[in-house]
Gaussian input, Z-matrix of N, CA and C with variables (Angstrom, degrees):
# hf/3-21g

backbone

0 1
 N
 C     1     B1
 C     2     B2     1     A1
 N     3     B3     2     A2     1     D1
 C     4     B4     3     A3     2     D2
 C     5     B5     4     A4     3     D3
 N     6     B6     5     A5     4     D4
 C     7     B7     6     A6     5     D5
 C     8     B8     7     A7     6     D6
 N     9     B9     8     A8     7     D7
 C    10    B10     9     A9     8     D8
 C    11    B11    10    A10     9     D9
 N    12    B12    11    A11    10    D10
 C    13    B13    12    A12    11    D11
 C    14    B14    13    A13    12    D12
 N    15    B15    14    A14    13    D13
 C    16    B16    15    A15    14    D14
 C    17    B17    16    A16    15    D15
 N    18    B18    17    A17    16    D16
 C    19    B19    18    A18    17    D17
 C    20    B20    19    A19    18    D18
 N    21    B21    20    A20    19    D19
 C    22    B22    21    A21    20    D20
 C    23    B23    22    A22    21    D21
 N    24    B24    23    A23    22    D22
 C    25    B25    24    A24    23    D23
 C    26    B26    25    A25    24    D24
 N    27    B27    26    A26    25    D25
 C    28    B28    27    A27    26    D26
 C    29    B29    28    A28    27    D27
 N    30    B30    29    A29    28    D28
 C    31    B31    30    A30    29    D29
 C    32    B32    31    A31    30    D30
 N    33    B33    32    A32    31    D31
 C    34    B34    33    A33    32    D32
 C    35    B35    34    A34    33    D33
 N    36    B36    35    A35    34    D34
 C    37    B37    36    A36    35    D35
 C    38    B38    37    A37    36    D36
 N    39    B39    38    A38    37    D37
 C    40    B40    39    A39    38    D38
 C    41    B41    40    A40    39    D39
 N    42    B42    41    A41    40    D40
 C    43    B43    42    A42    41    D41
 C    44    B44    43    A43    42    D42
 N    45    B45    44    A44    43    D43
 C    46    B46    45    A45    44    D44
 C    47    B47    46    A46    45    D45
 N    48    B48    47    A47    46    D46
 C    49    B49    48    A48    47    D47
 C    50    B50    49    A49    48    D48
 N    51    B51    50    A50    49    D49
 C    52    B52    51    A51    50    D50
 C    53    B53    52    A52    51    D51
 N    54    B54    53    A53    52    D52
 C    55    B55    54    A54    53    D53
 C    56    B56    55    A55    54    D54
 N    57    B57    56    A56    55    D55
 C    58    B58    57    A57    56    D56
 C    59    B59    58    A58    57    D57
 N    60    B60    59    A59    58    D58
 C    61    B61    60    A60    59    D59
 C    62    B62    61    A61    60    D60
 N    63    B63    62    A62    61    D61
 C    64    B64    63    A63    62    D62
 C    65    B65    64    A64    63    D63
 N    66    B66    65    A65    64    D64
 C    67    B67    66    A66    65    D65
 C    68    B68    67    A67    66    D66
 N    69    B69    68    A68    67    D67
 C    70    B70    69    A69    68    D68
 C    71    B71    70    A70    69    D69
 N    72    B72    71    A71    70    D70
 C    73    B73    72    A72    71    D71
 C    74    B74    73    A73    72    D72
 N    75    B75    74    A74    73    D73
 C    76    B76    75    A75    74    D74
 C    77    B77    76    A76    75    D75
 N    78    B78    77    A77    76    D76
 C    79    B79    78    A78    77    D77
 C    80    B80    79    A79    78    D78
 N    81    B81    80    A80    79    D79
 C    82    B82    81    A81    80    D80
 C    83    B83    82    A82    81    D81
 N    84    B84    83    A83    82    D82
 C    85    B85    84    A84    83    D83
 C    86    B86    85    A85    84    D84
 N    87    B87    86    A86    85    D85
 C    88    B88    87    A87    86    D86
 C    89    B89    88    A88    87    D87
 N    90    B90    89    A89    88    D88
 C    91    B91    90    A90    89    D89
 C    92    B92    91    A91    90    D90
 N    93    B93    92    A92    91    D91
 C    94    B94    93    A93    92    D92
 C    95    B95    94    A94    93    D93
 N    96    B96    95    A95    94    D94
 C    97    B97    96    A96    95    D95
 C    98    B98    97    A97    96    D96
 N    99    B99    98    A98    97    D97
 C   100   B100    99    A99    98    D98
 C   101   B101   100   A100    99    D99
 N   102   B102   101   A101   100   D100
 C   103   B103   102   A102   101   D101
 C   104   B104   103   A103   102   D102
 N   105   B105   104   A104   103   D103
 C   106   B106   105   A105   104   D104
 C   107   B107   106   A106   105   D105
 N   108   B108   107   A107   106   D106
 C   109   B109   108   A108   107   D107
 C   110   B110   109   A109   108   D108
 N   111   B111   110   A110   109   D109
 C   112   B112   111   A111   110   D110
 C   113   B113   112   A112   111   D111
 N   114   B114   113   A113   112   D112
 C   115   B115   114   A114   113   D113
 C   116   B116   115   A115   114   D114
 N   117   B117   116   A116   115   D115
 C   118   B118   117   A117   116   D116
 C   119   B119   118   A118   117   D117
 N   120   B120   119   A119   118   D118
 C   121   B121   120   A120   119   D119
 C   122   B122   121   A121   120   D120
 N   123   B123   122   A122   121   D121
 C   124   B124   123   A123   122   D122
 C   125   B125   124   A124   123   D123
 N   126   B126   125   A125   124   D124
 C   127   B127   126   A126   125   D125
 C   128   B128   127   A127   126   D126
 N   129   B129   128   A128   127   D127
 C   130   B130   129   A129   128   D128
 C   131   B131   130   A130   129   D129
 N   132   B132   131   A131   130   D130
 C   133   B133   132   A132   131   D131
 C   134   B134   133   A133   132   D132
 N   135   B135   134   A134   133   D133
 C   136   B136   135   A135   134   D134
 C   137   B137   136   A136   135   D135
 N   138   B138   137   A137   136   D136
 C   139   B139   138   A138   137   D137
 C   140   B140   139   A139   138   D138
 N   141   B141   140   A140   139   D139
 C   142   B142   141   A141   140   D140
 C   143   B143   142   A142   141   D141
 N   144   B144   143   A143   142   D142
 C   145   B145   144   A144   143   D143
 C   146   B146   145   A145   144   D144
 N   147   B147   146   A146   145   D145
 C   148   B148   147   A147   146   D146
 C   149   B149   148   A148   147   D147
 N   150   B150   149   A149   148   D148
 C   151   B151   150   A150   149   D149
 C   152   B152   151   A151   150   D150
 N   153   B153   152   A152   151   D151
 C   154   B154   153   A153   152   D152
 C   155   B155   154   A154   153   D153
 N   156   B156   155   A155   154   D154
 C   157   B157   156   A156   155   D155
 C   158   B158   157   A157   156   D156
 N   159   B159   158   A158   157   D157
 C   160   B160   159   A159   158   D158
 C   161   B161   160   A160   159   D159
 N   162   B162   161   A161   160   D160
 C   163   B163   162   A162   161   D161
 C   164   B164   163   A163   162   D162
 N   165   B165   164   A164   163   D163
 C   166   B166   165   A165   164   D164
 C   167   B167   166   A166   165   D165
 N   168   B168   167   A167   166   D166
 C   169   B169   168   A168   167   D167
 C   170   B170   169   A169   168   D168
 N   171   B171   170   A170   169   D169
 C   172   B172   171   A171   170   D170
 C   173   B173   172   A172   171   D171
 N   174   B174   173   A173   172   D172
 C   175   B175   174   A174   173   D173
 C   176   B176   175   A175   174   D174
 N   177   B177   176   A176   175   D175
 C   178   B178   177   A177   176   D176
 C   179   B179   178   A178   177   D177
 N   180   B180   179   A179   178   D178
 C   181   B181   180   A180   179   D179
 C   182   B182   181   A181   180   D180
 N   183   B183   182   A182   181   D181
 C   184   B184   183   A183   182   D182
 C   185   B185   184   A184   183   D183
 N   186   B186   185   A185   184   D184
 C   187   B187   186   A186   185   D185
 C   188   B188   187   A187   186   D186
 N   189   B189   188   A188   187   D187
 C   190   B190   189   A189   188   D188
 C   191   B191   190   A190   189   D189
 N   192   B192   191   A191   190   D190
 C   193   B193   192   A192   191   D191
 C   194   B194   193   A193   192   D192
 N   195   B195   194   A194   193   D193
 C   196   B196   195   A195   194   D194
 C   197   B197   196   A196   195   D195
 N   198   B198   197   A197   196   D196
 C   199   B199   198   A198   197   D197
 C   200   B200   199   A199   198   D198
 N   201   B201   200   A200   199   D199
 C   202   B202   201   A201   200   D200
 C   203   B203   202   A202   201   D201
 N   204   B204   203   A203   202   D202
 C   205   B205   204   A204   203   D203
 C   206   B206   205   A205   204   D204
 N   207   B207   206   A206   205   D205
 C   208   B208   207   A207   206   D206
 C   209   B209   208   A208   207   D207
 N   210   B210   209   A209   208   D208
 C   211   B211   210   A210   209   D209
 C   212   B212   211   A211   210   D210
 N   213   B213   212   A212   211   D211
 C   214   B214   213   A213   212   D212
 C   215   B215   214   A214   213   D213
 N   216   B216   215   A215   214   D214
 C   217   B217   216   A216   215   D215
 C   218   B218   217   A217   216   D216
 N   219   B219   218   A218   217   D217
 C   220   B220   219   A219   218   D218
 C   221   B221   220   A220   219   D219
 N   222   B222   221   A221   220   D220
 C   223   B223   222   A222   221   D221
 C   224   B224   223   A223   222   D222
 N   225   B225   224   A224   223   D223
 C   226   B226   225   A225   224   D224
 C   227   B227   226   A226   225   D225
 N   228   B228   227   A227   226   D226
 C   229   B229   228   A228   227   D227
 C   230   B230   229   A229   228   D228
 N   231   B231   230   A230   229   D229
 C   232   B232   231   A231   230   D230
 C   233   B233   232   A232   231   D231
 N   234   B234   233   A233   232   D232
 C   235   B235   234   A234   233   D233
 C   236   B236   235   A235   234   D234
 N   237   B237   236   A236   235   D235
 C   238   B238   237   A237   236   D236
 C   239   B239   238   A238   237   D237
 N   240   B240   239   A239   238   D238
 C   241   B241   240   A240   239   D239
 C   242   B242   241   A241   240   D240
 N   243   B243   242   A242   241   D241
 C   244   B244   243   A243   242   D242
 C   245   B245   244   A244   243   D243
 N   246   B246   245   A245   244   D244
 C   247   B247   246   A246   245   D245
 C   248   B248   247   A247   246   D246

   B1=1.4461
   B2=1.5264
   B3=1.5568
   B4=1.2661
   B5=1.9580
   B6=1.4335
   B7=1.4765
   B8=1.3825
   B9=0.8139
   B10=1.1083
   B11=1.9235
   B12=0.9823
   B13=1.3809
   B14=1.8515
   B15=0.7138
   B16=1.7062
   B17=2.0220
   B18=1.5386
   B19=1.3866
   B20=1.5657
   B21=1.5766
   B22=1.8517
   B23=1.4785
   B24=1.9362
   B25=1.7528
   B26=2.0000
   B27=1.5494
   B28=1.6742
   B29=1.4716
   B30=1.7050
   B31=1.3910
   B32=1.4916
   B33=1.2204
   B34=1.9578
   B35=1.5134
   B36=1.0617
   B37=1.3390
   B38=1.6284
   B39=1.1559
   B40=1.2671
   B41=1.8069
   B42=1.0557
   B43=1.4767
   B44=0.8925
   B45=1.7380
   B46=1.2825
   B47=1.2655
   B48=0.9424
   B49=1.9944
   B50=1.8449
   B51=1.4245
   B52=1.1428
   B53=1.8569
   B54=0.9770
   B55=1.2950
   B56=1.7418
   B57=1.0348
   B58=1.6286
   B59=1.7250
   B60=1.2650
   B61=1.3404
   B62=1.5905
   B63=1.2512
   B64=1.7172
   B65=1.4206
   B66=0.9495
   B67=1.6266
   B68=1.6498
   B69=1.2535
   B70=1.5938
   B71=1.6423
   B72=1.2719
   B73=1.2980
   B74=1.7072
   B75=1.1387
   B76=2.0566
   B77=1.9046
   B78=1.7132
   B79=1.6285
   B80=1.5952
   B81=1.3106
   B82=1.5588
   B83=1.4898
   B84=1.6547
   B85=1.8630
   B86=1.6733
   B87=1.2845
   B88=2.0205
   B89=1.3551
   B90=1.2576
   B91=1.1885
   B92=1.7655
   B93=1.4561
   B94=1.6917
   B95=1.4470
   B96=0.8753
   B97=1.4275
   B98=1.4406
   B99=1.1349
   B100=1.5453
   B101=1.4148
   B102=1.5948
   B103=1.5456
   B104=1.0294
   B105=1.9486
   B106=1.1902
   B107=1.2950
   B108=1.4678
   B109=1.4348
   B110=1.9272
   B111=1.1748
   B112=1.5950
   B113=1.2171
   B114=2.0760
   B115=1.7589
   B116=1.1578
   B117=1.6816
   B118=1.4630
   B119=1.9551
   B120=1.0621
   B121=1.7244
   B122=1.6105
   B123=1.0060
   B124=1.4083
   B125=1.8692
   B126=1.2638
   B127=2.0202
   B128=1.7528
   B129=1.5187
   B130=1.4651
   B131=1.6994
   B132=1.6459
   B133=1.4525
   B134=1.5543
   B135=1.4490
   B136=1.2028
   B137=2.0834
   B138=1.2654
   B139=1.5717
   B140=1.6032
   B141=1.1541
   B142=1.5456
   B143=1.0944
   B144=1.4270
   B145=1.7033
   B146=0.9614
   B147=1.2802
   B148=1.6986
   B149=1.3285
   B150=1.6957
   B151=0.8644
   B152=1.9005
   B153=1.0088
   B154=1.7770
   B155=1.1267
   B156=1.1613
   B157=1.8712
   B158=1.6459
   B159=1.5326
   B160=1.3347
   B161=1.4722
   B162=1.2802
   B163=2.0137
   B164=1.7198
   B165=1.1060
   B166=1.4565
   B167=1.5228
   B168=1.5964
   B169=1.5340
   B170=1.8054
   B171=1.7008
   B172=1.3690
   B173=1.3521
   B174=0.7758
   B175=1.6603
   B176=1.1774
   B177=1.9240
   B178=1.1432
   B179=2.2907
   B180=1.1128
   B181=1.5521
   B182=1.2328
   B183=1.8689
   B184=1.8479
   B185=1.2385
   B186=1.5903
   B187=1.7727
   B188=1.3707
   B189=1.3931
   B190=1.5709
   B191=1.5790
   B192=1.5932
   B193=1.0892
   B194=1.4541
   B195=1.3111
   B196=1.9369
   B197=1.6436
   B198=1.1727
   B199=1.4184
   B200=1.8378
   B201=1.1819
   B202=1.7494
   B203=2.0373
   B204=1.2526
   B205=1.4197
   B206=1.7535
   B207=0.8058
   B208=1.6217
   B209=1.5386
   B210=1.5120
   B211=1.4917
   B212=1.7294
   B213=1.5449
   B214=1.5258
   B215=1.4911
   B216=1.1143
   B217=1.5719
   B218=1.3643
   B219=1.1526
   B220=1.9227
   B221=1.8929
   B222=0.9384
   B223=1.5568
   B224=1.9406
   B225=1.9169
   B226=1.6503
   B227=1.3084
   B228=1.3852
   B229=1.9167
   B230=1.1723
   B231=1.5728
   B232=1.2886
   B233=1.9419
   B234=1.2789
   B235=1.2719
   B236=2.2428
   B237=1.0742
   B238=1.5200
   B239=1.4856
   B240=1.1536
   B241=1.5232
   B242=1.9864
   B243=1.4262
   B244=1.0538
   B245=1.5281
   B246=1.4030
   B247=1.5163
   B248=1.3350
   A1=112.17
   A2=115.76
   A3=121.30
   A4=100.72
   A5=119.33
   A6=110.27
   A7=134.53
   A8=145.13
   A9=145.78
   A10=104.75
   A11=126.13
   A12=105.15
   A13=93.43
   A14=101.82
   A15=96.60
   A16=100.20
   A17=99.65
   A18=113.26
   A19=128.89
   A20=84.88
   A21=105.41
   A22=109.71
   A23=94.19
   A24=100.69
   A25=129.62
   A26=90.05
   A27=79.65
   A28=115.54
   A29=131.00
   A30=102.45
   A31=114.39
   A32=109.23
   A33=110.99
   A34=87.62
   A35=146.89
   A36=138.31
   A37=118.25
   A38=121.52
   A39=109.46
   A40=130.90
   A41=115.09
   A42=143.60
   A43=138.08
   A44=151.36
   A45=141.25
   A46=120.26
   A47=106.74
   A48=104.10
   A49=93.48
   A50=108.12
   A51=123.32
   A52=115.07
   A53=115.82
   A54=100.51
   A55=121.17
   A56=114.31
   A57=130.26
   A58=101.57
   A59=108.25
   A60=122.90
   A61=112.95
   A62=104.23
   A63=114.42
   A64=107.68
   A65=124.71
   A66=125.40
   A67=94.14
   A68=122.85
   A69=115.43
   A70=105.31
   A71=123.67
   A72=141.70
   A73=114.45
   A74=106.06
   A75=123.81
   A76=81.06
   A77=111.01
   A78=100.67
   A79=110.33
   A80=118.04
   A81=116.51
   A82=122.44
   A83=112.81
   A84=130.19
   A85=78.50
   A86=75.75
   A87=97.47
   A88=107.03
   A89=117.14
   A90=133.34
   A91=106.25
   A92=120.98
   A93=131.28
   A94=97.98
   A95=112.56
   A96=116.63
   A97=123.62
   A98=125.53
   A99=134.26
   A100=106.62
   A101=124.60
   A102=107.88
   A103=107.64
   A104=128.24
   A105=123.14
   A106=110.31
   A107=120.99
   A108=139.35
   A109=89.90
   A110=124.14
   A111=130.53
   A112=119.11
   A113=101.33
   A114=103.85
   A115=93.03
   A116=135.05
   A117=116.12
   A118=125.81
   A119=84.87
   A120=110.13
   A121=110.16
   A122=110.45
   A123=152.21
   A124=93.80
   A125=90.03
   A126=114.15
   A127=114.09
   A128=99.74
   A129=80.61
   A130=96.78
   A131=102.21
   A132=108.15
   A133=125.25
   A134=100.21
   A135=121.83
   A136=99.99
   A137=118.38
   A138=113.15
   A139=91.73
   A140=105.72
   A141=122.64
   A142=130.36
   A143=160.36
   A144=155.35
   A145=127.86
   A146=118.45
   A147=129.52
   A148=100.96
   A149=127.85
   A150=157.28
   A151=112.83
   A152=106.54
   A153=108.03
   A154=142.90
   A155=147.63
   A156=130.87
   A157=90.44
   A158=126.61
   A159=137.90
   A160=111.75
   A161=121.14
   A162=117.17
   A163=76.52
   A164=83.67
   A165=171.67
   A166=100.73
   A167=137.87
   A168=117.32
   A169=102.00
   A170=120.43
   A171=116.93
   A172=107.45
   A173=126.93
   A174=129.74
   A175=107.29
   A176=118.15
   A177=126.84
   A178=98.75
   A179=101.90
   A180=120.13
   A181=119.87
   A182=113.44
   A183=131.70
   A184=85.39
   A185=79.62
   A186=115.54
   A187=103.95
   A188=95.14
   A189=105.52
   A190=89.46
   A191=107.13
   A192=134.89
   A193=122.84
   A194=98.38
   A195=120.38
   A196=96.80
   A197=121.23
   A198=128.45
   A199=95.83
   A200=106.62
   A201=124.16
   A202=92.55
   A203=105.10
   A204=104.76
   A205=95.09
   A206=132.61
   A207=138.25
   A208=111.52
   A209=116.26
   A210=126.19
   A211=84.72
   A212=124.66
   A213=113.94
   A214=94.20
   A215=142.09
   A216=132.59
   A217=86.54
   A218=133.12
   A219=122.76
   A220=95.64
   A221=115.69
   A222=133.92
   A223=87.15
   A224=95.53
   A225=92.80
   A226=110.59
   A227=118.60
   A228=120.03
   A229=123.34
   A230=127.39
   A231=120.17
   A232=114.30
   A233=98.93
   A234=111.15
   A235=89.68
   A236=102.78
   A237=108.64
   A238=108.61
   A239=89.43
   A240=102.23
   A241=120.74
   A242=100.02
   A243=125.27
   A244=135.62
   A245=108.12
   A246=127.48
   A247=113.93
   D1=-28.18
   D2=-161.56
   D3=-88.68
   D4=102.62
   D5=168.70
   D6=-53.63
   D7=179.72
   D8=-157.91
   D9=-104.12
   D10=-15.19
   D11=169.46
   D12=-105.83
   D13=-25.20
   D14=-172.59
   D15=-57.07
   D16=-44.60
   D17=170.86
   D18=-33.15
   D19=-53.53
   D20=-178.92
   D21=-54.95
   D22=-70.32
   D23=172.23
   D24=-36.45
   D25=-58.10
   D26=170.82
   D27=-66.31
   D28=-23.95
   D29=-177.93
   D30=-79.41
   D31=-1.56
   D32=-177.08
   D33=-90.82
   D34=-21.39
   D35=164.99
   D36=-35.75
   D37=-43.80
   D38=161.54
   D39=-90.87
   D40=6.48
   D41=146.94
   D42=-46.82
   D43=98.51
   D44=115.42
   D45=-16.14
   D46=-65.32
   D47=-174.25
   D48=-158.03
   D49=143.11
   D50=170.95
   D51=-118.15
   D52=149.36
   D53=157.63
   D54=-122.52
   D55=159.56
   D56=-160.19
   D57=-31.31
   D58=-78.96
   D59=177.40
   D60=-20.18
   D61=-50.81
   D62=-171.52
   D63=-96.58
   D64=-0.07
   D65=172.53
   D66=-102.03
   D67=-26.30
   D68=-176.18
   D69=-82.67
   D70=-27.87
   D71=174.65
   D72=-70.44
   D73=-18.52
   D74=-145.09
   D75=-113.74
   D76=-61.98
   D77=179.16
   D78=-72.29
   D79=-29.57
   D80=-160.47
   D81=66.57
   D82=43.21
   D83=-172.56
   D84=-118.96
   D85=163.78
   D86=172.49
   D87=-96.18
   D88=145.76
   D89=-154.35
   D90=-65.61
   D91=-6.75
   D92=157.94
   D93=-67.48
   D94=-65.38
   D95=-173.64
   D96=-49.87
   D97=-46.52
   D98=165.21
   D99=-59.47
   D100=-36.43
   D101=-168.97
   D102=-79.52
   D103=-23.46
   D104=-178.46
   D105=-60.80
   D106=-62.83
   D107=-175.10
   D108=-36.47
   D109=-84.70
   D110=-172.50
   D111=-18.57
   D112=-50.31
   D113=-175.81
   D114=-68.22
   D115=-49.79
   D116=-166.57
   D117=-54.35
   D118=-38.19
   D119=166.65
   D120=-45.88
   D121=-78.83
   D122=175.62
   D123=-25.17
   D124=-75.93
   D125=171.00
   D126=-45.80
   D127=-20.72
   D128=-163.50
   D129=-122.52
   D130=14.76
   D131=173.55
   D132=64.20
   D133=34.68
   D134=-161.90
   D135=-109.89
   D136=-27.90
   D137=-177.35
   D138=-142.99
   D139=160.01
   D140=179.27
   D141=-118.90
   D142=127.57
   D143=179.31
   D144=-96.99
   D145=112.74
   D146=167.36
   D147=-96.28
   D148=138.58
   D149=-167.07
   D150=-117.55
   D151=104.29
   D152=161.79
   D153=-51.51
   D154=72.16
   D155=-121.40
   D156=-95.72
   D157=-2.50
   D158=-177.85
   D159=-82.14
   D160=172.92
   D161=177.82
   D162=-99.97
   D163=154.91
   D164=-52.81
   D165=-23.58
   D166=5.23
   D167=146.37
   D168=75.82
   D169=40.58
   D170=-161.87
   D171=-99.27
   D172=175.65
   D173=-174.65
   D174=-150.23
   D175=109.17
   D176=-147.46
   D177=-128.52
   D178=116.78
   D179=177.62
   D180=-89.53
   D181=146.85
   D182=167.84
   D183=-138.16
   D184=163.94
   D185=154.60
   D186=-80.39
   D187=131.09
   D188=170.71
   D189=-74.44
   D190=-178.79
   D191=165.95
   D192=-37.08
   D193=-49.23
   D194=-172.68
   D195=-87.56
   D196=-15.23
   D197=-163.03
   D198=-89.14
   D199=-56.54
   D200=-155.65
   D201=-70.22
   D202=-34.86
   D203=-174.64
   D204=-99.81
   D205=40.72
   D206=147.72
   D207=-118.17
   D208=-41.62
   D209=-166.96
   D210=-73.33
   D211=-47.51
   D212=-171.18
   D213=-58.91
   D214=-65.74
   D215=-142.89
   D216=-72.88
   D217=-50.98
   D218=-160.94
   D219=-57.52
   D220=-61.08
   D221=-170.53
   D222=-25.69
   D223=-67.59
   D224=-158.62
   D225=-66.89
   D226=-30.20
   D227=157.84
   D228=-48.58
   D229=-28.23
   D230=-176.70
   D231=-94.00
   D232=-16.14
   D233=-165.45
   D234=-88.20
   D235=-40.08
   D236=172.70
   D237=-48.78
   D238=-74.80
   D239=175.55
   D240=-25.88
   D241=-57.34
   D242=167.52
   D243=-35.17
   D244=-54.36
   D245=164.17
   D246=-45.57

């Protein structure tokens, strides 16, 4: 029931900051799949990117503001759903 960007948002719900690697590890999608979900995210001003300018060169994601209060309402819809 749970889509795939709705997916992303609630798992950064328990998150400060994630980075790519461990959010691809955390949903279990292939790493195409996560970037699509992100740009859509990304587009709708829903998660944000900090960038590492250091190696390993990581690129680490939040919920914005507008993001964290969408991932809460999907969370209590999916968990409804659920019961």
């Amino acid at each position: 029931m749970i889509n795939g960007l709705g997916k992303l948002l609630v798992a950064l719900l328990d998150e400060d900051e994630i980075d790519v690697s461990s959010l691809k590890k955390k949903l279990g999608v292939s790493l195409n799949t996560l970037y699509n979900y992100l740009r859509e995210a990304e587009h709708l001003g829903l998660i944000e990117s900090r960038y590492e300018r250091r190696p390993p060169n990581r690129r680490f994601l939040k919920l914005t503001e507008k993001g964290r209060k969408v991932a809460t309402h999907l969370d209590e819809i999916y968990r409804i759903l659920e019961a």
